[in-house]
N, CA, C and O atoms as a GROMACS GRO file, in nm:
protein
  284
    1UNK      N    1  -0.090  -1.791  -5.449
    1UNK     CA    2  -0.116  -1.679  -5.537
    1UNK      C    3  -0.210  -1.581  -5.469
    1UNK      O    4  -0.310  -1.618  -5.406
    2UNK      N    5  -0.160  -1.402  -5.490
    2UNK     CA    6  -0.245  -1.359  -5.433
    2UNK      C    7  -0.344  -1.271  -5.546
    2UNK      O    8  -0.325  -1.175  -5.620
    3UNK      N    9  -0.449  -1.352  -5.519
    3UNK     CA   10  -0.594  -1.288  -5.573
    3UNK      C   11  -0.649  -1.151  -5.508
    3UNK      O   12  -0.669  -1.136  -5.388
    4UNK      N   13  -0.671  -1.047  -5.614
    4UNK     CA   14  -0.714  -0.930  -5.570
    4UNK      C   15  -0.842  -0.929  -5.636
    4UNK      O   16  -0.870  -0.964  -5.750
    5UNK      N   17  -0.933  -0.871  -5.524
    5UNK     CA   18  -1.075  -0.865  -5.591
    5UNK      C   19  -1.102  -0.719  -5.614
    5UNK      O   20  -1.096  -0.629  -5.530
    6UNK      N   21  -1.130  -0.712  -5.735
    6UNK     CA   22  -1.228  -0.550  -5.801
    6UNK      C   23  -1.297  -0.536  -5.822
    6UNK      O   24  -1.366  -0.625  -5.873
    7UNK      N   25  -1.335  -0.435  -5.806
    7UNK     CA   26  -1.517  -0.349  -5.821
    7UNK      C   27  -1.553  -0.346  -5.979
    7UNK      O   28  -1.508  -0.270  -6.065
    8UNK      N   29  -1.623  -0.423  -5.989
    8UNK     CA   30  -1.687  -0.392  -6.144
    8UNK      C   31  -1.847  -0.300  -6.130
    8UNK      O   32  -1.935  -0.273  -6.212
    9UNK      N   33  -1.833  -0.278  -6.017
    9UNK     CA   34  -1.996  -0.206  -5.984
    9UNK      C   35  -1.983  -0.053  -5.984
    9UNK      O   36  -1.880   0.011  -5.962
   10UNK      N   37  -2.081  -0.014  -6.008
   10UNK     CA   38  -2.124   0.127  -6.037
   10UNK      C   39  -1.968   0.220  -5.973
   10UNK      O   40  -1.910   0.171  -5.875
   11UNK      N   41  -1.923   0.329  -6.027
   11UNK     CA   42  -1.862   0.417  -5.961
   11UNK      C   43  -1.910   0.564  -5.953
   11UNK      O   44  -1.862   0.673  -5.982
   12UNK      N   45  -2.000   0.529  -5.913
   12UNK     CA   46  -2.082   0.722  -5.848
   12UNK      C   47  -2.111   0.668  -5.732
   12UNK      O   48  -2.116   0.546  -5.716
   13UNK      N   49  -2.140   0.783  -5.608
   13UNK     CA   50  -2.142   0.763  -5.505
   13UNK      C   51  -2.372   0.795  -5.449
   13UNK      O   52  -2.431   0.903  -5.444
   14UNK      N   53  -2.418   0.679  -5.426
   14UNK     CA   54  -2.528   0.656  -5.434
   14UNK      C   55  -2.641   0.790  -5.298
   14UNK      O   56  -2.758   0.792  -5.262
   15UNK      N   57  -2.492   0.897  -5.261
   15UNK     CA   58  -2.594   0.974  -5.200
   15UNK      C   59  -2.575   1.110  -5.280
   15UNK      O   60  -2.665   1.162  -5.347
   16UNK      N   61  -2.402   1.180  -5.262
   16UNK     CA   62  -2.428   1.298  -5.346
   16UNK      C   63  -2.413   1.280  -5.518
   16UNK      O   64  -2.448   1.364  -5.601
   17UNK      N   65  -2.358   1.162  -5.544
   17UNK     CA   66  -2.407   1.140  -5.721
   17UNK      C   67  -2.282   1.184  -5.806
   17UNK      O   68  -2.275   1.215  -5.925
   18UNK      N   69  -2.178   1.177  -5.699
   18UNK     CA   70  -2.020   1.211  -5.780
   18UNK      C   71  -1.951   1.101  -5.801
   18UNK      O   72  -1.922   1.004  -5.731
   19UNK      N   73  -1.914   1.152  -5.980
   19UNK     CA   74  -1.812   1.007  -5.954
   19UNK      C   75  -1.693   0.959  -5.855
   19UNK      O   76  -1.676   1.034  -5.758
   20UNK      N   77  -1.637   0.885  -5.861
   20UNK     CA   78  -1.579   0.822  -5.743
   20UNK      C   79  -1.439   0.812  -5.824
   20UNK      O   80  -1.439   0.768  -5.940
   21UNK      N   81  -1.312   0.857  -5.754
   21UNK     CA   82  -1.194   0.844  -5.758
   21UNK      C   83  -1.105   0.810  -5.611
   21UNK      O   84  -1.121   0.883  -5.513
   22UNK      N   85  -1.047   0.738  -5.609
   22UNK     CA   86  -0.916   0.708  -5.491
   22UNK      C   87  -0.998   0.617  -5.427
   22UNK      O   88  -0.966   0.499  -5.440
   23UNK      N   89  -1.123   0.646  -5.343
   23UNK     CA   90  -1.164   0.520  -5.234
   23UNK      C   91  -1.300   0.526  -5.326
   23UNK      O   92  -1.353   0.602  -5.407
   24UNK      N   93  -1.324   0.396  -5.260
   24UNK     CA   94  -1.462   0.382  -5.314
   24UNK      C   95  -1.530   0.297  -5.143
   24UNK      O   96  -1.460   0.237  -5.062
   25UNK      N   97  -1.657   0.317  -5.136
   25UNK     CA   98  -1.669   0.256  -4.991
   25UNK      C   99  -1.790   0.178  -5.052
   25UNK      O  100  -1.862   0.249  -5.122
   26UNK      N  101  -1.844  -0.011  -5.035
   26UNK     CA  102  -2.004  -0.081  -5.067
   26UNK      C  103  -1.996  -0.101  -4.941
   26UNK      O  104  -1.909  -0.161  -4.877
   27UNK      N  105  -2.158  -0.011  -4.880
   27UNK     CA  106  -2.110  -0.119  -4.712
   27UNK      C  107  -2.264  -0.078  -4.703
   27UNK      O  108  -2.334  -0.041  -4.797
   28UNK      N  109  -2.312  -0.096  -4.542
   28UNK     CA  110  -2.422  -0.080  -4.481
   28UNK      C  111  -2.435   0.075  -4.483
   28UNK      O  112  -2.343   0.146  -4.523
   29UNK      N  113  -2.543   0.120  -4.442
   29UNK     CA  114  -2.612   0.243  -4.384
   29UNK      C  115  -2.621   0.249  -4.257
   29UNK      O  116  -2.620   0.146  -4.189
   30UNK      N  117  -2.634   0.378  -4.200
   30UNK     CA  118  -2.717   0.400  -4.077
   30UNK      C  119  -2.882   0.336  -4.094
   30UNK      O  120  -2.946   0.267  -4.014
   31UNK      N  121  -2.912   0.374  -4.200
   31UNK     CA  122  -3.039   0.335  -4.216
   31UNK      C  123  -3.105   0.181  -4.259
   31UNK      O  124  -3.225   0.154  -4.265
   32UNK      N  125  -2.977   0.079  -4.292
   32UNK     CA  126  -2.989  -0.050  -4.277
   32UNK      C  127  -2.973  -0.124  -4.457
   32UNK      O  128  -2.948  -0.235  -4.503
   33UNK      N  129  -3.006   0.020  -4.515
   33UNK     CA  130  -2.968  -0.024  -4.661
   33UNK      C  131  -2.798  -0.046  -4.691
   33UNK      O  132  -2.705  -0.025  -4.613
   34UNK      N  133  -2.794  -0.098  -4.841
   34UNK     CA  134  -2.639  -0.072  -4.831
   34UNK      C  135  -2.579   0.021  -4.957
   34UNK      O  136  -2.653   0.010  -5.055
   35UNK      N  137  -2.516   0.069  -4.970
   35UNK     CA  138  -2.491   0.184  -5.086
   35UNK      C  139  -2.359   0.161  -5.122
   35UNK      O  140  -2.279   0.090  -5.061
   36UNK      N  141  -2.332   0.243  -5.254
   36UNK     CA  142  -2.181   0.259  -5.280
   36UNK      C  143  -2.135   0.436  -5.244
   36UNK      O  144  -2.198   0.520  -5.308
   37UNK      N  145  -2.036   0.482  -5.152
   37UNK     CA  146  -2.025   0.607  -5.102
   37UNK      C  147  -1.885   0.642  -5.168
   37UNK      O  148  -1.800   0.564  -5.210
   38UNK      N  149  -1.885   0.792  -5.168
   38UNK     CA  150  -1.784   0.855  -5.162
   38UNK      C  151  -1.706   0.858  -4.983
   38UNK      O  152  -1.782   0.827  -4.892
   39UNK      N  153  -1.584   0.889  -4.952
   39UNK     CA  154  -1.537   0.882  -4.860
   39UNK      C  155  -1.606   0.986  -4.727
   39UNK      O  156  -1.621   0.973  -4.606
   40UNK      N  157  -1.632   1.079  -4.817
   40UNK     CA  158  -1.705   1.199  -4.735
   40UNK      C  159  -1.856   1.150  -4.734
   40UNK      O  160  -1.875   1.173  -4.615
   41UNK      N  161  -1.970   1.102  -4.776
   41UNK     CA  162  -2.063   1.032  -4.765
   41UNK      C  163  -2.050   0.919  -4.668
   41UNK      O  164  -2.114   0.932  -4.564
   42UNK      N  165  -1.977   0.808  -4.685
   42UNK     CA  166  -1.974   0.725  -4.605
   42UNK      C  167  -1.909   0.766  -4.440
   42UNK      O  168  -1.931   0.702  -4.338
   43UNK      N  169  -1.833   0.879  -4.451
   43UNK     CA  170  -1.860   0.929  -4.256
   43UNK      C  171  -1.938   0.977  -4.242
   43UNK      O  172  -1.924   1.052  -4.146
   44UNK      N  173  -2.080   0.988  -4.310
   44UNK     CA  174  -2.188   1.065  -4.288
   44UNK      C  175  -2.292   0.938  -4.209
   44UNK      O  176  -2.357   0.924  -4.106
   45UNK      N  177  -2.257   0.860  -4.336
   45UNK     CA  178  -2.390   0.743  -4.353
   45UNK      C  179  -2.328   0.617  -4.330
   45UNK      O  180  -2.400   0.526  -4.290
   46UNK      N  181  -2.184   0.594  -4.352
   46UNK     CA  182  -2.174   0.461  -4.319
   46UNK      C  183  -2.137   0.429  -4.174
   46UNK      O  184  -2.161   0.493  -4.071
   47UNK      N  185  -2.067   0.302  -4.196
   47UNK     CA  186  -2.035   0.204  -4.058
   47UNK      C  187  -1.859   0.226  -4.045
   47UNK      O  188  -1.810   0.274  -4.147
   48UNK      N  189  -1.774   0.202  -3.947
   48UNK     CA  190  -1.650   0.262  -3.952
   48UNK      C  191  -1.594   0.073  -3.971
   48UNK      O  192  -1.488   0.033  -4.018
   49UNK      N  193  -1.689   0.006  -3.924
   49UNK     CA  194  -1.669  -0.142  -3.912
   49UNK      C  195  -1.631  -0.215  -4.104
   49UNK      O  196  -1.689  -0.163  -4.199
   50UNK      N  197  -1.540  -0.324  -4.125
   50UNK     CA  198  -1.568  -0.321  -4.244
   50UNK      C  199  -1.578  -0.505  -4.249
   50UNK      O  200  -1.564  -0.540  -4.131
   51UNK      N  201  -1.592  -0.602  -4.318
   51UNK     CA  202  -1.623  -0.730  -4.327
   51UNK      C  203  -1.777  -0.771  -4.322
   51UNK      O  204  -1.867  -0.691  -4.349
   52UNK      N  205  -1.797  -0.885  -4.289
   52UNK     CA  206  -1.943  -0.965  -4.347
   52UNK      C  207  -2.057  -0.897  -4.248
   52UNK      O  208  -2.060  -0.902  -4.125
   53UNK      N  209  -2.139  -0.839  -4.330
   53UNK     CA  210  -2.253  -0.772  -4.295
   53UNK      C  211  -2.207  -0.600  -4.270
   53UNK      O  212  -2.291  -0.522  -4.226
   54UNK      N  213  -2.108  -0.568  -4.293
   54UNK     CA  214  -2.044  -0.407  -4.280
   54UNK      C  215  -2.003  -0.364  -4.408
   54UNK      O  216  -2.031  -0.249  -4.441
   55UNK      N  217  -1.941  -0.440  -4.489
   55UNK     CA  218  -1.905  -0.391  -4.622
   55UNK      C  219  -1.760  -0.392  -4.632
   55UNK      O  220  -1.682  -0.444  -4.553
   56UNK      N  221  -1.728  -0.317  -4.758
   56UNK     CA  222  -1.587  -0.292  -4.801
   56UNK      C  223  -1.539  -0.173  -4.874
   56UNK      O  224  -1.614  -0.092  -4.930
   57UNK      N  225  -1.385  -0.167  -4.868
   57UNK     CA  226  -1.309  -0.021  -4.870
   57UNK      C  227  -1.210  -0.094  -4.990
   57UNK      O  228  -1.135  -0.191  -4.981
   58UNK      N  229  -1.250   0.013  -5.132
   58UNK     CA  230  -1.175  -0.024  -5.238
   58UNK      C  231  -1.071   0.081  -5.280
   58UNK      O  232  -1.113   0.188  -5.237
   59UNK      N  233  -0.969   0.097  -5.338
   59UNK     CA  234  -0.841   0.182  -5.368
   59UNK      C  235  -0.838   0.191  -5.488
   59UNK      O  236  -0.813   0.098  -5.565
   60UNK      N  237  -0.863   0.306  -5.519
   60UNK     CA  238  -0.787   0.297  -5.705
   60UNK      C  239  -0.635   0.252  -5.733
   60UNK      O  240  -0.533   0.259  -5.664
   61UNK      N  241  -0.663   0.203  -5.866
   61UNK     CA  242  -0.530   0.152  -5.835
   61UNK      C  243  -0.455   0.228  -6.006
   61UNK      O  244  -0.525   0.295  -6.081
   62UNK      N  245  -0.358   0.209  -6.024
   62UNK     CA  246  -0.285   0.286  -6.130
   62UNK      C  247  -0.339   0.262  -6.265
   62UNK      O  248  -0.328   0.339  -6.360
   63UNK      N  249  -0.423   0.101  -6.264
   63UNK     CA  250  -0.469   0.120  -6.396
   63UNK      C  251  -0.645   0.142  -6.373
   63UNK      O  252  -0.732   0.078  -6.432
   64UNK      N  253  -0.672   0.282  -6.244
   64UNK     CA  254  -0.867   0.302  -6.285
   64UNK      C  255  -0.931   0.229  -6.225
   64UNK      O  256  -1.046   0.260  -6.196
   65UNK      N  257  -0.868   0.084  -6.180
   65UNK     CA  258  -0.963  -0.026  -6.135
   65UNK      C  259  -0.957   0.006  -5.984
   65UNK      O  260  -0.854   0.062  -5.946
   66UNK      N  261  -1.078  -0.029  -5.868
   66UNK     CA  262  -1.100  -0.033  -5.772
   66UNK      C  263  -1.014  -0.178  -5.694
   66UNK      O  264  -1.027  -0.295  -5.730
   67UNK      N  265  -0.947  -0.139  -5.608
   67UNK     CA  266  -0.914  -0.306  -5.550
   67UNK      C  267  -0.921  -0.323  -5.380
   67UNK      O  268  -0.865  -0.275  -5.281
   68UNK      N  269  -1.026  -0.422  -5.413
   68UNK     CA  270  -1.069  -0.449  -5.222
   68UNK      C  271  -0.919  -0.432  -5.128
   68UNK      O  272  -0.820  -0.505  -5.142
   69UNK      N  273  -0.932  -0.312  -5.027
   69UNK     CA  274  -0.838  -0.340  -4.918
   69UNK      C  275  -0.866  -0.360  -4.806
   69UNK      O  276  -0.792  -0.407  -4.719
   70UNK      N  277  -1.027  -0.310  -4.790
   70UNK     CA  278  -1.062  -0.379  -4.615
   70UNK      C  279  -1.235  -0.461  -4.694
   70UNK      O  280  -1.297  -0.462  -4.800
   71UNK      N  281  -1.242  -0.509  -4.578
   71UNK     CA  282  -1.389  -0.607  -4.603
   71UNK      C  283  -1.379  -0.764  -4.621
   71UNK      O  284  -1.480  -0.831  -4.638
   0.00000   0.00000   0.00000
C-alpha cells in the first residue's frame, strides 16, 4: 500500500507571510534554522538538497491538501 504523507502544518510562507498554494517547501535555511517557504522564498533561503537534515517539497493536491513529493 502506498502511503502518502501530508502537511497538516502551517500554510503561509515563514519569510514573505503569503499563503501558500501549489508547492509548499519545510526544509533548512541558509541560516541553519528551518522554515516553511513559498517556492520563490525558498530559492532565496533554502537548500536545493531535499531528505534527512534538508527538508521536504509538498504539492497541492486536488482536494487543498499538501502531499510530500521530495524529502
Amino acid at each position: 500500500m502506498d502511503e502518502k504523507t501530508i502537511w497538516n502544518g502551517k500554510t503561509t510562507c515563514d519569510f514573505c507571510h503569503k499563503p501558500l498554494s501549489g508547492i509548499l517547501f519545510n526544509g533548512k535555511t541558509i541560516n541553519g534554522l528551518w522554515a516553511v517557504m513559498c517556492p520563490t522564498c525558498h530559492s532565496f533561503y533554502g537548500y536545493s538538497k531535499f531528505g534527512n537534515n534538508f527538508g521536504e517539497m509538498y504539492k497541492e493536491n486536488s482536494e487543498r491538501k499538501f502531499v510530500k513529493v521530495k524529502g
